[in-house]
MIDOSE-1310 file (N, C-alpha, C; in nm, 2 decimals, decimal comma, always signed):
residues 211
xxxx	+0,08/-0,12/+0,00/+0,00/+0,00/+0,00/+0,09/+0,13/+0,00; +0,19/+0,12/+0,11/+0,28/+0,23/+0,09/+0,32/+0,26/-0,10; +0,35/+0,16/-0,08/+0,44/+0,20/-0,25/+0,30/+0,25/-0,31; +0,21/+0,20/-0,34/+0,12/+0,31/-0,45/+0,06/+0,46/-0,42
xxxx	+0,12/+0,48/-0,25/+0,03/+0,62/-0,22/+0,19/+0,67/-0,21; +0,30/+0,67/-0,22/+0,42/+0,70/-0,21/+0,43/+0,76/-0,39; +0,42/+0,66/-0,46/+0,43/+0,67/-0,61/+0,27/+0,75/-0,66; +0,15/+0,72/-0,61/+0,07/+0,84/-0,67/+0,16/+1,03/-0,63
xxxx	+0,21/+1,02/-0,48/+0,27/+1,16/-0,43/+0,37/+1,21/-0,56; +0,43/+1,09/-0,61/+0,54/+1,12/-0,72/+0,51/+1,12/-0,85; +0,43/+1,05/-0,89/+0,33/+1,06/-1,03/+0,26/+1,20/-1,06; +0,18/+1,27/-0,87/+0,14/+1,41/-0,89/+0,24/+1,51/-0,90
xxxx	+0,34/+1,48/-0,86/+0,44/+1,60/-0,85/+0,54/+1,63/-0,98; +0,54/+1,47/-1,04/+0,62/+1,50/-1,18/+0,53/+1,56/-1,27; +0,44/+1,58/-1,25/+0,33/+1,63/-1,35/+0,41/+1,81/-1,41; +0,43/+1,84/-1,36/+0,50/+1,97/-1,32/+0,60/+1,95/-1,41
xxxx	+0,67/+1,90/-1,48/+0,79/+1,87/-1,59/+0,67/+1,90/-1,69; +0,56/+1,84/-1,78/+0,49/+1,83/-1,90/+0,37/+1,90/-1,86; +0,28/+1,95/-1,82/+0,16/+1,95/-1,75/+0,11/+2,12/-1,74; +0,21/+2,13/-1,61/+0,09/+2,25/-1,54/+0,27/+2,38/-1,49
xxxx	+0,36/+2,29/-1,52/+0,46/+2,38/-1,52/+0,56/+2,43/-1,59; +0,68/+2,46/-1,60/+0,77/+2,42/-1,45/+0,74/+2,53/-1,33; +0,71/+2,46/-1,19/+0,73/+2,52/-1,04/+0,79/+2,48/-0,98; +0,90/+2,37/-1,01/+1,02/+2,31/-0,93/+0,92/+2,22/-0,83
xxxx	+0,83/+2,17/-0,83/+0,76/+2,10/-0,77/+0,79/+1,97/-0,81; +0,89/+1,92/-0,93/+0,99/+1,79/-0,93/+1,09/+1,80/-0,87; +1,17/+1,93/-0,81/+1,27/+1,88/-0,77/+1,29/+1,82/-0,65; +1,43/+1,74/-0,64/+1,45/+1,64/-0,56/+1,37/+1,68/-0,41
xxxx	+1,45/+1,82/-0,35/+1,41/+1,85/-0,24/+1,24/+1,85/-0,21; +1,20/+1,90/-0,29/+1,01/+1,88/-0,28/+0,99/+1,73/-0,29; +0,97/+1,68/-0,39/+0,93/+1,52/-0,42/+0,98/+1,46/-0,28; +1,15/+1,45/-0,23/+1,16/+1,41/-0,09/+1,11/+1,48/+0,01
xxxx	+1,11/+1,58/+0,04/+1,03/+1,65/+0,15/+0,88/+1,61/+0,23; +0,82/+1,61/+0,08/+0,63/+1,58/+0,09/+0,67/+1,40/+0,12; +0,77/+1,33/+0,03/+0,67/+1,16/+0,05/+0,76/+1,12/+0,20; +0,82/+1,21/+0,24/+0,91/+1,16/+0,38/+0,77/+1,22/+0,48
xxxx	+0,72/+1,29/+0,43/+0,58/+1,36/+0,53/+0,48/+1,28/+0,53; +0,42/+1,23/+0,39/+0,35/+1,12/+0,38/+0,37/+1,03/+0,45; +0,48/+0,92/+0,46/+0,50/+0,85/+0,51/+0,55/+0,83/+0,66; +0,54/+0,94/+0,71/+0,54/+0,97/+0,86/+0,67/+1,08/+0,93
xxxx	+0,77/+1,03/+0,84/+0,92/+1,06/+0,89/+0,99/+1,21/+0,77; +0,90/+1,36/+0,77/+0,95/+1,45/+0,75/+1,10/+1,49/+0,75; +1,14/+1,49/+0,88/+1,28/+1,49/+0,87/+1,37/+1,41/+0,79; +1,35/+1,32/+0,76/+1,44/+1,23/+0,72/+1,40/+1,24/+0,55
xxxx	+1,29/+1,19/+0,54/+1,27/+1,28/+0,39/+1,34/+1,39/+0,34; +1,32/+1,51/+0,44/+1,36/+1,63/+0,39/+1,55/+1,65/+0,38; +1,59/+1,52/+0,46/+1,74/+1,53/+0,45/+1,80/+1,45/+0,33; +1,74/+1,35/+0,29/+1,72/+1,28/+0,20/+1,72/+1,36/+0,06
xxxx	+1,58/+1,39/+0,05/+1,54/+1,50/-0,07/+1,66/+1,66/-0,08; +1,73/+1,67/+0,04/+1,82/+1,83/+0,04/+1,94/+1,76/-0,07; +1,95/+1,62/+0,04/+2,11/+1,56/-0,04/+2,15/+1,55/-0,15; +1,98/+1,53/-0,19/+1,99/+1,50/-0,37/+2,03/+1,59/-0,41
xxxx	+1,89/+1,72/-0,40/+1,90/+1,84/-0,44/+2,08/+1,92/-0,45; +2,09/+1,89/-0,35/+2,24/+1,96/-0,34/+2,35/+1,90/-0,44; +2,34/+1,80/-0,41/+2,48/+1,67/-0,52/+2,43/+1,71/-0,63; +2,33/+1,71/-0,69/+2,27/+1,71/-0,85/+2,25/+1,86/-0,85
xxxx	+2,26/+1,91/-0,82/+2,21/+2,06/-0,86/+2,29/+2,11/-1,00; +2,40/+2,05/-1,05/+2,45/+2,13/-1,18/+2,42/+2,01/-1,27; +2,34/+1,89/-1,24/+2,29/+1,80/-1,31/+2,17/+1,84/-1,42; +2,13/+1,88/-1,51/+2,03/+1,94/-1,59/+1,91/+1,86/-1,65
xxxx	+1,84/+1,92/-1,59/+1,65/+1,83/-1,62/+1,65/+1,81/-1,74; +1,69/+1,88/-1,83/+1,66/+1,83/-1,99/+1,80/+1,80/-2,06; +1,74/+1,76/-2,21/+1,88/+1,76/-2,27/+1,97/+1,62/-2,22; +2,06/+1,61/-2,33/+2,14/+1,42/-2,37/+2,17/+1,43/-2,23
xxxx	+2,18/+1,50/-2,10/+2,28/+1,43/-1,97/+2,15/+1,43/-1,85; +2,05/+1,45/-1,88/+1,96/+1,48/-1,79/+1,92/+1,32/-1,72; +1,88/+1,34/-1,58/+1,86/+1,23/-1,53/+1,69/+1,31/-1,44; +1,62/+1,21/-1,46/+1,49/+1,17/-1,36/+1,54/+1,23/-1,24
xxxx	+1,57/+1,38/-1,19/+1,57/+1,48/-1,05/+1,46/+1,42/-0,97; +1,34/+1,39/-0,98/+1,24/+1,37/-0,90/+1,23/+1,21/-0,88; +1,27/+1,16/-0,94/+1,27/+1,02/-0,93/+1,34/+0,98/-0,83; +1,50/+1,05/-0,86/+1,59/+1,03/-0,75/+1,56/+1,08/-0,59
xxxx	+1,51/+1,20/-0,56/+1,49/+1,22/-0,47/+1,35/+1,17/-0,37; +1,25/+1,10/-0,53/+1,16/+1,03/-0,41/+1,21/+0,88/-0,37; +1,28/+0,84/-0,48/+1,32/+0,71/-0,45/+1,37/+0,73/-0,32; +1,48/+0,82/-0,30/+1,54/+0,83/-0,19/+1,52/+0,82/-0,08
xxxx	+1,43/+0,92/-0,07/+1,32/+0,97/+0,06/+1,28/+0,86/+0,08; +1,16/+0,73/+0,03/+1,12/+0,63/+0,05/+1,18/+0,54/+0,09; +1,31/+0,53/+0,03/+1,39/+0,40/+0,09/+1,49/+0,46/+0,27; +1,51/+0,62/+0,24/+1,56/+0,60/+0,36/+1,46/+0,62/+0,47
xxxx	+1,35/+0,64/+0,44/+1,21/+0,60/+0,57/+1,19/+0,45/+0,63; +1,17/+0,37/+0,52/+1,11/+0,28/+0,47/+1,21/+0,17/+0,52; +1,35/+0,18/+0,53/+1,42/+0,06/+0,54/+1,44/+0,04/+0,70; +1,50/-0,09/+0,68/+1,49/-0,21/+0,86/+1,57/-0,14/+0,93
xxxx	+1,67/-0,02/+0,91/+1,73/+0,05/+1,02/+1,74/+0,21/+1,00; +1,66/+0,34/+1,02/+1,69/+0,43/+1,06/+1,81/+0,51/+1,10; +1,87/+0,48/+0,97/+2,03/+0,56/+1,04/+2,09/+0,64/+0,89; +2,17/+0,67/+0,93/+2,27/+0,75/+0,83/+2,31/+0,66/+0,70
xxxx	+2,34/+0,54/+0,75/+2,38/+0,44/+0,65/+2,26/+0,40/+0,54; +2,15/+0,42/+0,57/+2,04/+0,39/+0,48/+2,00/+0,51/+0,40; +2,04/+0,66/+0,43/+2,01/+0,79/+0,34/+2,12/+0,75/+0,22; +2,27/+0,69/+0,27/+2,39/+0,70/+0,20/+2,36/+0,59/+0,05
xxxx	+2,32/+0,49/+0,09/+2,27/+0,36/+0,01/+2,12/+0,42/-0,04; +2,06/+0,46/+0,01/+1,91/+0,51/-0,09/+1,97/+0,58/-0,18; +2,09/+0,67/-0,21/+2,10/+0,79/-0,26/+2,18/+0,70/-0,39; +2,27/+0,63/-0,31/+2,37/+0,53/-0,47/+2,27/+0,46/-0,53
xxxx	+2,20/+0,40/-0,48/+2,06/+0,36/-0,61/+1,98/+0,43/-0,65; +1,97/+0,51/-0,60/+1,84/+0,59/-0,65/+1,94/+0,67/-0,79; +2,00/+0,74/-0,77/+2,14/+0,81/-0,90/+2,11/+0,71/-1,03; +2,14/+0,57/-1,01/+2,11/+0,50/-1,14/+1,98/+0,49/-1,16
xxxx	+1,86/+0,46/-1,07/+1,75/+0,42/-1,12/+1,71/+0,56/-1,20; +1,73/+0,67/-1,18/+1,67/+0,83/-1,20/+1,77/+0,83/-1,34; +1,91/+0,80/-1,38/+1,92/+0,80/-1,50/+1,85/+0,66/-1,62; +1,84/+0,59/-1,53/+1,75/+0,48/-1,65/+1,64/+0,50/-1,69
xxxx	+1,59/+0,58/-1,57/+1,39/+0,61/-1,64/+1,42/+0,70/-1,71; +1,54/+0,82/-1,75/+1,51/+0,94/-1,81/+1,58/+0,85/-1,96; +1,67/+0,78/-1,95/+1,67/+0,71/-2,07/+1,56/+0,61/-2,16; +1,48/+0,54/-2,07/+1,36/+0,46/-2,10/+1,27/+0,57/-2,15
xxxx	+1,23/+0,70/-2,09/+1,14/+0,82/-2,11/+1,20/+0,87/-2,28; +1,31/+0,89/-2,30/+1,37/+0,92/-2,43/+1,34/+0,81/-2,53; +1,34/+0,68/-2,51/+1,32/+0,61/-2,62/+1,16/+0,57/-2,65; +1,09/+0,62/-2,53/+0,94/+0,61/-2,56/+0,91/+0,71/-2,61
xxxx	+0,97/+0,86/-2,62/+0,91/+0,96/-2,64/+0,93/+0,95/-2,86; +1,06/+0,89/-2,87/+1,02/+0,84/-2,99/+0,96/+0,80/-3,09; +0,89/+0,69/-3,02/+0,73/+0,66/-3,07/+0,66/+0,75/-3,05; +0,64/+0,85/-3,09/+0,48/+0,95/-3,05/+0,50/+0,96/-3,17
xxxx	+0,58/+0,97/-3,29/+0,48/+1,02/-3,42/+0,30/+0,99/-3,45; +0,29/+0,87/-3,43/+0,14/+0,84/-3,41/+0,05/+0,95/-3,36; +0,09/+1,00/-3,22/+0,05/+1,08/-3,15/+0,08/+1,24/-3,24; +0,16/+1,26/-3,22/+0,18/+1,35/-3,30/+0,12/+1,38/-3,44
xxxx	+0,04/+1,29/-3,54/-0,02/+1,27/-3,67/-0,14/+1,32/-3,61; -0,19/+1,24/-3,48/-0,30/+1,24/-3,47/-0,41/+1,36/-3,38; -0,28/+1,44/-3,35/-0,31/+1,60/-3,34/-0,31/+1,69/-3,49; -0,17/+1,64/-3,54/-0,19/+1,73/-3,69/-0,32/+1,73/-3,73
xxxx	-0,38/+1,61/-3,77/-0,49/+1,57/-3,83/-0,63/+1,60/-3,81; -0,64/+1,66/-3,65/-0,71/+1,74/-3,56/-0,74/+1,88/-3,61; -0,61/+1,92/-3,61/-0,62/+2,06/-3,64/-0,61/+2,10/-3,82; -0,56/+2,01/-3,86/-0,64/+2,02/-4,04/-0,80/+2,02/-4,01
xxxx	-0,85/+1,90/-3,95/-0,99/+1,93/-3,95/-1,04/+2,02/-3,90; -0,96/+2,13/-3,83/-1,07/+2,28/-3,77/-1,12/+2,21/-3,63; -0,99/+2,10/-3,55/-1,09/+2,10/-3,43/-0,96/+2,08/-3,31; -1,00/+2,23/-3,29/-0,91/+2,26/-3,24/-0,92/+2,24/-3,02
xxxx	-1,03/+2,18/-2,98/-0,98/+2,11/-2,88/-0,95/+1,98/-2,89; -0,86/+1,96/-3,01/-0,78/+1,89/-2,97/-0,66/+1,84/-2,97; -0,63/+1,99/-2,90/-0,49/+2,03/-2,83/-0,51/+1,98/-2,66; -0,62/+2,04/-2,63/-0,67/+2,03/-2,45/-0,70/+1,85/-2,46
xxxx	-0,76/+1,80/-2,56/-0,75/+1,63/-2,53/-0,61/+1,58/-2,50; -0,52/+1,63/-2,64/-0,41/+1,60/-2,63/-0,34/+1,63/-2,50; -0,35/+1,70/-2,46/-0,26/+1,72/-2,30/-0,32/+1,66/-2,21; -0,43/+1,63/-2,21/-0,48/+1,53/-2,11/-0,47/+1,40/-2,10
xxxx	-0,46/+1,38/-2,24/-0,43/+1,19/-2,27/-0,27/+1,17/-2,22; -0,18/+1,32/-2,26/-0,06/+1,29/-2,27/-0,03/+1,31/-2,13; -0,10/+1,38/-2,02/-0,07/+1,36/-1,88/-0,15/+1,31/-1,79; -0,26/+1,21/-1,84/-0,26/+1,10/-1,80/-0,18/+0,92/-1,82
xxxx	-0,13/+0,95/-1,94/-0,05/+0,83/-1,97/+0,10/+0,86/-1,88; +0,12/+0,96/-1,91/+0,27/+0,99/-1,83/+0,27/+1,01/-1,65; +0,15/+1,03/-1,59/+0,08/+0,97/-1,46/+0,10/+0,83/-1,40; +0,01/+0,79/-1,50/+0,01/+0,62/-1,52/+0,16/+0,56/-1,51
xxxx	+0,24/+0,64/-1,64/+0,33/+0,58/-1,63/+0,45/+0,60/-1,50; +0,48/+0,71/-1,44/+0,50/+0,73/-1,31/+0,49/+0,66/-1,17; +0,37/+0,66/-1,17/+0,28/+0,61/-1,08/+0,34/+0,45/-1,06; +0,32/+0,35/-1,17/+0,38/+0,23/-1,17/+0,50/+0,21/-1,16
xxxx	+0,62/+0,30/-1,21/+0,73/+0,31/-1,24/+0,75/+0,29/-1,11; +0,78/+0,41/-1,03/+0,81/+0,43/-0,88/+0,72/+0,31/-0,76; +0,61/+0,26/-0,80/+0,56/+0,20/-0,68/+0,66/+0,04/-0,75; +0,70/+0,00/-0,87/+0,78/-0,12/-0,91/+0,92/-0,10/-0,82
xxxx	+0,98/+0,04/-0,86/+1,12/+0,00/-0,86/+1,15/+0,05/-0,68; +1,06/+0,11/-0,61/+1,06/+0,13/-0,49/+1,04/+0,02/-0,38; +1,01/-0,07/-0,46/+0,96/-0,20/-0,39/+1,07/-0,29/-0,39; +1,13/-0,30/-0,51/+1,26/-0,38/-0,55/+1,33/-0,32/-0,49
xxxx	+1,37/-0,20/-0,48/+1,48/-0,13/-0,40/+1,52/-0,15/-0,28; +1,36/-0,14/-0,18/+1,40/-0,16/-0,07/+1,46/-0,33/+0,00; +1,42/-0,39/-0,11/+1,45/-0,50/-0,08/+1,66/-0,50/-0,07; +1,67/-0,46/-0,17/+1,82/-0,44/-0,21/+1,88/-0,36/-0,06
xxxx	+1,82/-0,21/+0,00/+1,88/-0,11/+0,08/+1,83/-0,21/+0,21; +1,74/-0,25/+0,22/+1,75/-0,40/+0,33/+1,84/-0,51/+0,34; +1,85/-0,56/+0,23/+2,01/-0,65/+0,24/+2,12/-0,60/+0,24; +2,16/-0,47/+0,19/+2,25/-0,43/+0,27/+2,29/-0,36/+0,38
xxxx	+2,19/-0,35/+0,44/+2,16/-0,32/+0,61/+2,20/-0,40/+0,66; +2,14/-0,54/+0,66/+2,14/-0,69/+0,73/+2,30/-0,70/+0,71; +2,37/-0,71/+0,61/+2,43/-0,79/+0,54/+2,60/-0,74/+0,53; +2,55/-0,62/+0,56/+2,67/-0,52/+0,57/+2,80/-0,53/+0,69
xxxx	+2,91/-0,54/+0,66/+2,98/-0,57/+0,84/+2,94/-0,41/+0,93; +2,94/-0,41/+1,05/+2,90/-0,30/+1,11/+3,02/-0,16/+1,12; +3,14/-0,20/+1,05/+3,27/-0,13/+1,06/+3,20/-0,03/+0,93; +3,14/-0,13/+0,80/+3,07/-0,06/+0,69/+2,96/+0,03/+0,69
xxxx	+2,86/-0,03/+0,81/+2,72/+0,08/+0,83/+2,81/+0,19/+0,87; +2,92/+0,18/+0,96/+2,96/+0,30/+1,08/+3,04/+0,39/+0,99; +3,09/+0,33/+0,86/+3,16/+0,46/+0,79/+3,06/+0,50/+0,75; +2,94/+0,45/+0,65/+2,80/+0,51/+0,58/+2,76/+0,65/+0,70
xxxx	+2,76/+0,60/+0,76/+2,69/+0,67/+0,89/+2,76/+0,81/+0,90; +2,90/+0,78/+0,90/+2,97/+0,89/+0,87/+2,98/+0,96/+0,77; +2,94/+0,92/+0,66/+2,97/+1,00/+0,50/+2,81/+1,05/+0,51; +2,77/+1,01/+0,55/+2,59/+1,05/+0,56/+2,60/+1,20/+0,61
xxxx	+2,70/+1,18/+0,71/+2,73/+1,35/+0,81/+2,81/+1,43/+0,68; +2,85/+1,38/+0,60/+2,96/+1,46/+0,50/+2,83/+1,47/+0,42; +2,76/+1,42/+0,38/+2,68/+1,43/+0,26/+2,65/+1,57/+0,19; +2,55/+1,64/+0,33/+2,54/+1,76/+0,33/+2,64/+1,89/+0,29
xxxx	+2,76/+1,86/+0,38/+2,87/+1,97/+0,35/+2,93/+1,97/+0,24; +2,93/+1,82/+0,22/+2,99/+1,80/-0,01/+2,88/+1,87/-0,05; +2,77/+1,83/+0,00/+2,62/+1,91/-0,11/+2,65/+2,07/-0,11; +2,67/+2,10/-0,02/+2,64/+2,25/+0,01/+2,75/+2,33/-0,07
xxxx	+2,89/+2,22/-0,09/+3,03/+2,26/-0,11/+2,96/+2,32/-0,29; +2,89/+2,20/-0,31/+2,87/+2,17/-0,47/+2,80/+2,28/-0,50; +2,65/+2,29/-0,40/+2,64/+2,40/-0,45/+2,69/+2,53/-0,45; +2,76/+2,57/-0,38/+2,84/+2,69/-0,39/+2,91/+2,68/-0,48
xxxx	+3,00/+2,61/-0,56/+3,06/+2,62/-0,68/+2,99/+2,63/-0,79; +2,88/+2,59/-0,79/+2,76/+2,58/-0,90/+2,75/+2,72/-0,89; +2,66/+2,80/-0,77/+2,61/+2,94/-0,79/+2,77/+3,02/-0,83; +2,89/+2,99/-0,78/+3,00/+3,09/-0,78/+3,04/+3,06/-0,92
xxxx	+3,02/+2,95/-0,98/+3,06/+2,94/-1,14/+3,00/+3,01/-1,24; +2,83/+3,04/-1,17/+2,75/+3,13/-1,26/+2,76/+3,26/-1,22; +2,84/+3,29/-1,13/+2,82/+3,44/-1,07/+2,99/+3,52/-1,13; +3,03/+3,42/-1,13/+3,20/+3,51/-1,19/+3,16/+3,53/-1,34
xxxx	+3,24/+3,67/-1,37/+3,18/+3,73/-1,51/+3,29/+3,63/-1,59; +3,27/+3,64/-1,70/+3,31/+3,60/-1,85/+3,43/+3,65/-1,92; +3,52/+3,56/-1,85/+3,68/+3,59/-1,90/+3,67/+3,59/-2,08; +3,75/+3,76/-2,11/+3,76/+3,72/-2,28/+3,86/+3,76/-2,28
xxx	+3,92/+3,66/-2,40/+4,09/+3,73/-2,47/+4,10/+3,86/-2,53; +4,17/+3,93/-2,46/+4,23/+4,07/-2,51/+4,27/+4,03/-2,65; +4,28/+4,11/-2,72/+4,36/+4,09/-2,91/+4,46/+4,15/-2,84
């Protein structure tokens, strides 16, 4: 049950990529914030969802390097709630899975988006006929399929996941949780390091060659 009201919170919030925005209401820090509140444990969400936010922040939503931002930070949030022990060691392991799952769905998303010529004809063909809501169908079919597809995505791979950030809880020697636990405390200060070089890289003016 968790996983499908965890994954509707993140199916509603990516809507905001195609839909009704952009209001940054994908990014990591929101998507983790709200499903670590949903699911009881705010704080930890919200540390979860900052970590992302912070590490990935010069990471870019669109375009050939873009990775699933929201994916990553709900996956995140979820698994570090969600798993058999409450500690530092389980934000550090939600965050290294979740990085790959958030670039695979934006790659799976690129090769679906391929196939829409169909879709695409079948708007042209709309508006040669003179009927012109069916632009407002079109965005509705196309953000309810991308809902759908969301929605299942995240309740599948959130399920598997935890299974995975559970065994290596159990499974891990305790010398290994106790460094995790430690880099978990660094997480933030790398994040914060990151982003300050992000904002300081866009804020220094534009070296040009003198002739």
């Amino acid at each position: 049950m968790i996983y499908l009201l965890a994954g509707l919170v993140y199916a509603f919030l990516n809507l905001d990529q195609i839909a009704v925005g952009p209001f940054l209401l994908s990014r990591p820090l929101v998507v983790g914030s709200i499903i670590g509140a949903v699911l009881g444990n705010a704080p930890l969400g919200f540390t979860a969802g900052l970590s992302a936010e912070l590490m990935l922040i010069s990471v870019p939503s669109s375009g050939p390097a873009a990775t699933d931002l929201a994916l990553i930070g709900g996956l995140a949030a979820f698994w570090a709630v969600e798993a058999y022990a409450s500690r530092g060691a389980a934000v550090v392991l939600a965050l290294l899975l979740a990085v790959p799952c958030g670039w695979a769905s934006r790659r799976a998303d690129l090769l679906i988006r391929r196939q829409n010529d169909r879709f695409g004809d079948w708007i042209v063909d709309g508006l040669t006929a003179g009927r012109e809501r069916i632009l407002w169908k079109a965005l509705a079919t196309w953000s309810a399929l991308w809902f759908v597809k969301a929605w299942v995505v995240f309740a599948a791979v959130s399920f598997l996941g935890l299974k995975v950030v559970d065994w290596c809880l159990n499974r891990f020697p305790l010398r290994v949780l106790d460094g995790l636990d430690r880099g978990a405390d660094l997480f933030l200060v790398v994040g914060f390091a990151a982003a300050l070089s992000h904002f300081w890289g866009r804020l220094r003016p534009v070296r040009t060659e003198q002739p």
